[in-house]
N, C-alpha and C positions, 0 to 999 in steps of 0.2 A: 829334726822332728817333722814329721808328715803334716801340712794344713790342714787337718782332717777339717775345718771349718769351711773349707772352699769346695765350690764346683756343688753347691747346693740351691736349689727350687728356688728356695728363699732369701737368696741371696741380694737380690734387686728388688724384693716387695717393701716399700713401706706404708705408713700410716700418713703421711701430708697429703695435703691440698691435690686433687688432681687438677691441675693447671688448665688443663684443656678440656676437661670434660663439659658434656650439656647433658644439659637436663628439658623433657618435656613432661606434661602433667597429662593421664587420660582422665577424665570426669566422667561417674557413670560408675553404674556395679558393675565390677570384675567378677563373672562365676568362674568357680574352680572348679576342677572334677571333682574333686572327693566333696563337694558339697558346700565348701564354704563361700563365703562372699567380701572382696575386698572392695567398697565405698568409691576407693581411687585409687588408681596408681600412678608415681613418679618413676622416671626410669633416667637414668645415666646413663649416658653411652661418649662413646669418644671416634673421630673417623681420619682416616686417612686419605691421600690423592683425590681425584675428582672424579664427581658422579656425570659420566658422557651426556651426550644430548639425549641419545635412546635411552637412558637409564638401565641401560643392560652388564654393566659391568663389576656391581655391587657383590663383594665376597662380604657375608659376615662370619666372624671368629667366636667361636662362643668358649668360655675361660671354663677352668675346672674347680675344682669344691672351693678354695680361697681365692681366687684371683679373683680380675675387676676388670673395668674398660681399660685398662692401659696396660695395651699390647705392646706400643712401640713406644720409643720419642716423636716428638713432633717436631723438636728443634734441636738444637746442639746444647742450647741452656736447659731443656729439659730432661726432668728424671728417667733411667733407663726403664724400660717395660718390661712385661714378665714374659713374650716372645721376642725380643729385636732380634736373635738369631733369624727369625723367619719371616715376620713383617719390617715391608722397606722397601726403599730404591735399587734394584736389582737382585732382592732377594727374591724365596720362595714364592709368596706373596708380593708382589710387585708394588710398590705403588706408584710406579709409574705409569701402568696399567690396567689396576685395580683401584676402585673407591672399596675400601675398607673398613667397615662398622665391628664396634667389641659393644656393646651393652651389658651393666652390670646386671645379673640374674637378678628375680624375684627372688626376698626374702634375703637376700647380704645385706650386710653392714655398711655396701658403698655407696650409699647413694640412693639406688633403688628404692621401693618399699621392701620391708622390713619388718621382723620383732622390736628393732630398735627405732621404726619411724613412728608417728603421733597418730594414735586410734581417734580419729574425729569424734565417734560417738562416744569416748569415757574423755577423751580430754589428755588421757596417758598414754605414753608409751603401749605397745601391743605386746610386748615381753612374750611371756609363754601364751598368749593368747591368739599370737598368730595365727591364723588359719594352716590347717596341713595342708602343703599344696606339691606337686607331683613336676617331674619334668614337665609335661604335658601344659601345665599353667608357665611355665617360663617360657616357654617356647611359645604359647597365645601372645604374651605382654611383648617378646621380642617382632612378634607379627605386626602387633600394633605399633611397634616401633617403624619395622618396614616401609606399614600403610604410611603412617605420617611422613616419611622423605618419599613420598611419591614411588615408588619400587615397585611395579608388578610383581615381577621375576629376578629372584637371586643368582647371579652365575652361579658362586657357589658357598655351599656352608664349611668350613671348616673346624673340626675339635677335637681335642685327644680329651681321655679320662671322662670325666661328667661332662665336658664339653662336645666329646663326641658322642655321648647319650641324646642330648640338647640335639645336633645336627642328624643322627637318626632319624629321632620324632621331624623336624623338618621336613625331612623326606614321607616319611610316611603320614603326617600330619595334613604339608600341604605340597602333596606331588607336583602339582601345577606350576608352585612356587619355586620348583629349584633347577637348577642344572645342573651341578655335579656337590655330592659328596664328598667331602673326608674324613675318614672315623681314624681315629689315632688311637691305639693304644685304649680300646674301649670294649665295651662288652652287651650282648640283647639282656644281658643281668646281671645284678652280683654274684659271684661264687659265697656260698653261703661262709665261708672261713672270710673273707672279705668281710659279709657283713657282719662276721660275730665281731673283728676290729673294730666297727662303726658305732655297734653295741656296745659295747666296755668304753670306748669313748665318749659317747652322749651319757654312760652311768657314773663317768669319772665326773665330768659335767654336773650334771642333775643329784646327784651325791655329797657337792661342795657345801659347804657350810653356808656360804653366802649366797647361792644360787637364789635365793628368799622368792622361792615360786617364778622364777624368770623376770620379778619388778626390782631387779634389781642396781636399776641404770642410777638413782640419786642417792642410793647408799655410799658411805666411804669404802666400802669392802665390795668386789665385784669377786664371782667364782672364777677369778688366776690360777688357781692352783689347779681345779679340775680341766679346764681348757686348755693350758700348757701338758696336762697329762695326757688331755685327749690327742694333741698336737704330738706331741713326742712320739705317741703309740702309733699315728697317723702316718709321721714320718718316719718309723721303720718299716713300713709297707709299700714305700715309694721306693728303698732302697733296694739292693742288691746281697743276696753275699757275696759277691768278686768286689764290688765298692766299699762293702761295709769293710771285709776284708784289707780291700788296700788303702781303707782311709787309718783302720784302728790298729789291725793286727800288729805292726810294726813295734809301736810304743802304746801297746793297749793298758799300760798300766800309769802313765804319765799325764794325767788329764791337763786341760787346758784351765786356768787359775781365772776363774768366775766367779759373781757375787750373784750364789744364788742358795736355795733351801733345797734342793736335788742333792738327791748322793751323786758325788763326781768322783771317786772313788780309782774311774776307768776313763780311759779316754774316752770310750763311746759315752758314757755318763756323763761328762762336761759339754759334749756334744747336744745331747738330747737335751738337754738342759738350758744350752743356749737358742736352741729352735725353738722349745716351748716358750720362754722369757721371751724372746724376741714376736712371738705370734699374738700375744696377748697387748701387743702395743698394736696391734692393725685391726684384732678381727674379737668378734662379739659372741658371746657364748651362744644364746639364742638361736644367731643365724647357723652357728657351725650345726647346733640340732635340727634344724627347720632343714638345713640344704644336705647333709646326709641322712637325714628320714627318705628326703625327696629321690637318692639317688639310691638307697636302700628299697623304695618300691616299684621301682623302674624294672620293668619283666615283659619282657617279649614274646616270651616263652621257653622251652624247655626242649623239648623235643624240635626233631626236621621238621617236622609237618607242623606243627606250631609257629616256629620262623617262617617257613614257607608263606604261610598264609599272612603273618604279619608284615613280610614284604613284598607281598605280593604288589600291592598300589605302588612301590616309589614309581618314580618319572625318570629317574637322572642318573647321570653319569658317577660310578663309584671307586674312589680308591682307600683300601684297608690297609691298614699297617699293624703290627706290634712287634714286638720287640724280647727276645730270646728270655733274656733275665727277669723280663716283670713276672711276676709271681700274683700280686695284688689284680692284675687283667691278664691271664696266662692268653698264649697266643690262640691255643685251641678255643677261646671263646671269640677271636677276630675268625677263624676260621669256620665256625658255626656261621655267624653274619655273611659269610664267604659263600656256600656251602646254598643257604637258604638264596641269596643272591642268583648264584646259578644255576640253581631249580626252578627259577621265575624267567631265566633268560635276558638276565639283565646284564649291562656293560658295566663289569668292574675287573679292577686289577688288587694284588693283594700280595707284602710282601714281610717276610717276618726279618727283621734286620738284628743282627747278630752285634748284640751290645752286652757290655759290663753294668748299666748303668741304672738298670732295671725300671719303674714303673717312668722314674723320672727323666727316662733320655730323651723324651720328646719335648722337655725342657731346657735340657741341658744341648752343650756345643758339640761334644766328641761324636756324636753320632751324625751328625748334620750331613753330611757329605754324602749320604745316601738315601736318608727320608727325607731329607730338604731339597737333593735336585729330586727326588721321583714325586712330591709333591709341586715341585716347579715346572717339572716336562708333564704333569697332569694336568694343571691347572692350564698351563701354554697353549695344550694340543686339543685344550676342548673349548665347545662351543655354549651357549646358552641353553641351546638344544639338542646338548648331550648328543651330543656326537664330536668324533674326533677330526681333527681339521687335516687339510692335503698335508704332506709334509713333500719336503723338494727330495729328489732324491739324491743330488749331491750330500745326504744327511745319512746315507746308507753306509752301516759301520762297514771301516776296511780291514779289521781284524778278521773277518769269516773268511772260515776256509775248511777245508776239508782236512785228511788224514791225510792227505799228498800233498806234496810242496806246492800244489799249482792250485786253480781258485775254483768255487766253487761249482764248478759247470752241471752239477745235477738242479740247482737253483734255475738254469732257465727249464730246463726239462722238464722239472715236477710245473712252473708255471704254464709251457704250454700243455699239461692234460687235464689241468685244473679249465671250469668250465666259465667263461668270464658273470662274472655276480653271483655266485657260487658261493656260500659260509664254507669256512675251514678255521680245521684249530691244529694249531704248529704245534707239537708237542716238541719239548728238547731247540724251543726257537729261539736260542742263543740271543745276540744283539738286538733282533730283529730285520735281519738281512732279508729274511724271504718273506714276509709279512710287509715288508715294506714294497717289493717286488712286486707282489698278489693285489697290494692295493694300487698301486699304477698302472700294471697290466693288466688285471683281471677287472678291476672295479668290486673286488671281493663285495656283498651286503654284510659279511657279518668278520672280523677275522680275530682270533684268540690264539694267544700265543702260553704255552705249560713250560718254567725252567727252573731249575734248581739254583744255579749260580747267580747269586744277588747280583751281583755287579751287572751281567746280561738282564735282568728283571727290571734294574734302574734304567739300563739303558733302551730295552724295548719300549717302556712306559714314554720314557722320553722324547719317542719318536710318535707316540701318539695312541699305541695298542694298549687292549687289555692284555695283561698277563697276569697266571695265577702262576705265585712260585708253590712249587711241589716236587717231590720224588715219585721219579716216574717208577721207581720198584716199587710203591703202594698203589698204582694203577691210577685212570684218569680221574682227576677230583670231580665229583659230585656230577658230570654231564650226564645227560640224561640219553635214551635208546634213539641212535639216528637223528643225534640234535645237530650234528652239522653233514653236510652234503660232501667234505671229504675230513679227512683225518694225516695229518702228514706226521713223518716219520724220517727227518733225515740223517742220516749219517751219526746216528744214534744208537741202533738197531746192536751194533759191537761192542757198546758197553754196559750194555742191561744184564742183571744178573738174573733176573724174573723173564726172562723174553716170551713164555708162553702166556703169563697172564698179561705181560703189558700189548702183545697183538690181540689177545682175546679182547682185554677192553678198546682197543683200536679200532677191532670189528664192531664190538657193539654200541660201542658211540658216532659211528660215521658210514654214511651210505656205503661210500666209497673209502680206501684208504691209498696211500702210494706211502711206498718206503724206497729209500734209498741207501744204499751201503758200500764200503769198500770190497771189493771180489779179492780176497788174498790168495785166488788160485790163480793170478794174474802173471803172467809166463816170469817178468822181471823180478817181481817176489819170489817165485818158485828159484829162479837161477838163483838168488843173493841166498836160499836155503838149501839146494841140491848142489850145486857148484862153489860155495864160498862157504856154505857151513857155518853160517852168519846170520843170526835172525837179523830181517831189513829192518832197516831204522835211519832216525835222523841224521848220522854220521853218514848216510852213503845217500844221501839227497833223495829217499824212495819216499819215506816216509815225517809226517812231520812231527814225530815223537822217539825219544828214542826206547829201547828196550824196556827197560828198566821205571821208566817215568812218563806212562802212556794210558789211557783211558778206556783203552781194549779190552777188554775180556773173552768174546768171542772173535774165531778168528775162519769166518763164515764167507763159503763160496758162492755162485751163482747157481750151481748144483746143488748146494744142501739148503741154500732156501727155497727152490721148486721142489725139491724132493719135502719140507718139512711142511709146503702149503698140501700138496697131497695128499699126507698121512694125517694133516688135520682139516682138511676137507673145507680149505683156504679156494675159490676159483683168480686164478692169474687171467687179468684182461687185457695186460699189455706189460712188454718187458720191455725197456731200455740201458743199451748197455753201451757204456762211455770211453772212449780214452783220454782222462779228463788234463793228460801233457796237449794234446791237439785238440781237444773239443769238440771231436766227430763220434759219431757213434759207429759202433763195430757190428757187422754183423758174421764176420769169418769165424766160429766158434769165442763166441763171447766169454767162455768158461778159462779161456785159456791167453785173449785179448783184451780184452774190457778191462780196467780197473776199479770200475763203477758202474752200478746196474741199478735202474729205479724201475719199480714193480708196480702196477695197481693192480688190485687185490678186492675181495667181499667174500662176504660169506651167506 
């Protein structure tokens, strides 16, 4: 039988003592935006490694709708945290590098203030009387949490789900305050199917028998039964169906033998059942209405030009994430933040990582190995002042190569026509080979890197660039008319199946563009197909694909891309053309010598 019980959120949350937590008191009205007034606030927080001498090294984590300050351990006797995949000594989060703050949000049950902490002016608990307060007010009280450890400026914020709402507002809040971003698995709103879950749960809530107006803290009866149902309904939105799938489907009729009042019926049933049981030992009904009301009015906006404006202020460096299977934060709404991002001209990178594991992989371990390093070569390769730091270039991946057995010799080519300090965006910029190139040699000001293959998106990130992953057959993501001074194209051009839209956008995003490509009228190719009757391929050392299992689709000469800039009224301002086995350039009829020809081009 399948543990369907394992590999869940919840798995490491409990209700005990946070051992390491502190606590500081502000004195003074708290104004809220929506109008309310809290007297005082206490705050929790918990921290990791040391705060430098500059006080510039300060990442805070902000936790999503249940969690609390305890991100990691602190000792080897201490209880696991609800990221230790990601906070620590050599992981994504460093802490050998990073001072590390979590603070429990406004309005939870841990600590903070609270529905469940003591109204000074009735003398009782604040139950349902807490004030309605907005991300906006959580991210104030985390501010004054800042001020108090002395912090001007945060390196960076990091959050997935409500905590990457929380680090948003950061940014947009207090620009000044931050140096880079991470929004995980987050969204500028709820999708409204989202917030109807959020609805049915605070009704399942507020509907309990015992619920006795939210004063329900010194009754024998607390509302368990609505808060375990709001919970249950919570945690199938964090799921999958490939997870749900291959936790239940197997033996979905076999439940797991629980002492509980839920139909268990199914194995998903005994499931659900033991999430909600287990959630009403940690967390407060109250809070769970207070903190998804909060994250229910969290709206950025709707439209481009509404995002736009709304981020228009950040200051900082940004990396987006989400993740294929969530459904609860589809990725298309990391892509809007993306979208709005590069319409202001701001440095971020953004990668949709292809999981099973749906809202909760940025919990969970199986995915790690590709949002954990691309948030580690982010965080690594930036600076306080968002900007990305040199990287050596013995760090220049040695996988790139071209369509030919030999390396990539149009890479110094395109860098000597590029202009030095010159912005460029690499479309198809694989590892980051030529990006890396452009920034030692050119001193590029600006360089962006477009690619489809995740594993190259991690690994460009890593080395310090912005990349957006995208399909280059839907054309250039969101840049805007002539927003960089060239547009590269290399060794790409052969497996586009759109090739007129994707140079149209080419053109109209970059003063200048250069492309680069394999000439297959290249006399050696011509023999292995005129004499040998053989399309070239890997087997005959011409090519480094063979037939059958190759990324080509067009199979384009030096002649039919001048002949195709003509007929689209393309101007050619320089042609180079390569023998990329010797590294010299040809000029004896290139059409029929060259193996390799890079073009700049405008229109």
């Amino acid at each position: 039988m399948t543990d369907e019980f394992a590999k869940s959120s919840d798995d490491v949350r409990g209700s005990g003592e946070l051992g390491y937590a502190q606590k500081v008191r502000f004195e003074g009205d708290v104004k809220l935006k929506m109008g309310g007034v809290l007297s005082s606030v206490e705050v929790v927080y918990e921290t990791w490694g040391e705060l430098n001498a500059r006080k510039d090294n300060a990442v805070l984590v902000c936790h999503a709708l249940t969690g609390d300050s305890h991100v990691a351990r602190h000792c080897d006797d201490d209880d696991e945290g609800w990221w230790e995949i990601v906070v620590g000594e050599g992981k994504a989060i460093d802490t050998r590098k990073f001072f590390v703050i979590c603070a429990n949000v406004l309005g939870s049950c841990r600590g903070t203030t609270g529905p469940s902490s003591l109204n000074e002016k009735t003398g009782q608990r604040y139950g349902e009387d807490f004030p309605l307060i907005m991300i906006e007010d959580m991210v104030d009280v985390q501010r004054m949490l800042i001020d108090h450890l002395g912090i001007e400026k945060l390196f960076a914020v990091v959050g997935g789900s409500l905590g990457g709402h929380q680090a948003i507002c950061w940014a947009l809040r207090y620009a000044e305050r931050v140096g880079a971003v991470a929004a995980i698995a987050t969204s500028p709103t709820l999708t409204s199917q989202a917030l109807a879950f959020d609805v049915v749960g605070r009704n399942a809530i507020l509907s309990d028998p015992f619920f006795n107006g939210g004063q329900y803290y010194e009754e024998a009866h607390k509302p368990d039964t609505g808060l375990a149902i709001a919970r249950m309904l919570g945690h199938i939105t964090y799921l999958s169906r490939e997870s749900m799938r291959d936790k239940f489907d197997e033996d979905r009729t076999n439940p797991r033998d629980i002492d509980t009042d839920f139909e268990k019926f199914f194995s998903v049933g005994s499931y659900l059942a033991h999430q909600g049981s287990k959630f009403v030992e940690r967390f407060d009904a109250n809070s769970y209405v207070v903190i998804t009301r909060a994250m229910d009015h969290f709206h950025l906006g709707s439209s481009r030009e509404e995002l736009a404006v709304a981020f228009s202020g950040a200051k900082c460096r940004w990396l987006v994430i989400s993740f294929t299977s969530d459904w609860l934060f589809p990725a298309f709404q990391s892509r809007q933040i993306l979208k709005a991002l590069i319409h202001g001209g701001k440095y971020v990178s953004y990668c949709n990582i292809t999981s099973d594991c749906g809202h909760d992989a940025f919990l969970l371990p199986d995915d790690y190995d590709r949002y954990g390093e691309m948030l580690k070569g982010f965080l690594e390769t930036t600076t306080v002042d968002a900007t990305y730091k040199a990287i050596d270039e013995d760090a220049l991946p040695t996988d790139a190569r071209s369509i030919f057995s030999h390396a990539r010799v149009d890479y110094d080519r395109i860098c000597d026509l590029v202009e030095d300090g010159a912005s460029v965006l690499d479309l198809g910029c694989g590892g980051g080979g030529l990006l890396l190139r452009l920034a030692h040699q050119k001193k590029a000001k600006r360089l962006v890197g477009v690619e489809l293959d995740e594993a190259s998106v991690v690994a460009s990130v890593k080395l310090g660039f912005d990349v957006v992953q995208a399909d280059l057959e839907e054309g250039v993501p969101a840049f805007g008319e002539k927003e960089f001074e060239y547009v590269v194209l290399s060794q790409t051009l052969q497996s586009v199946v759109r090739t007129e839209k994707l140079v149209d956008e080419m053109l109209r995003v970059g003063e200048k563009c250069i492309v680069s490509f394999p000439n297959f009228a290249e006399k050696k190719l011509r023999d292995e197909l005129y004499h040998d009757g053989r399309s070239p391929g890997k087997e005959h050392g011409l090519l480094s694909f063979a037939w059958y299992d190759t990324p080509n689709r067009r199979f384009l000469s030096i002649k039919d891309w001048e002949e195709f800039c003509e007929k689209k009224g393309i101007t050619i301002h320089q042609g180079v053309y390569l023998d990329s086995e010797t590294g010299k350039e040809v000029a004896d009829d290139p059409n029929l010598n060259a193996d390799t020809a890079v073009f700049v081009i405008s229109r």
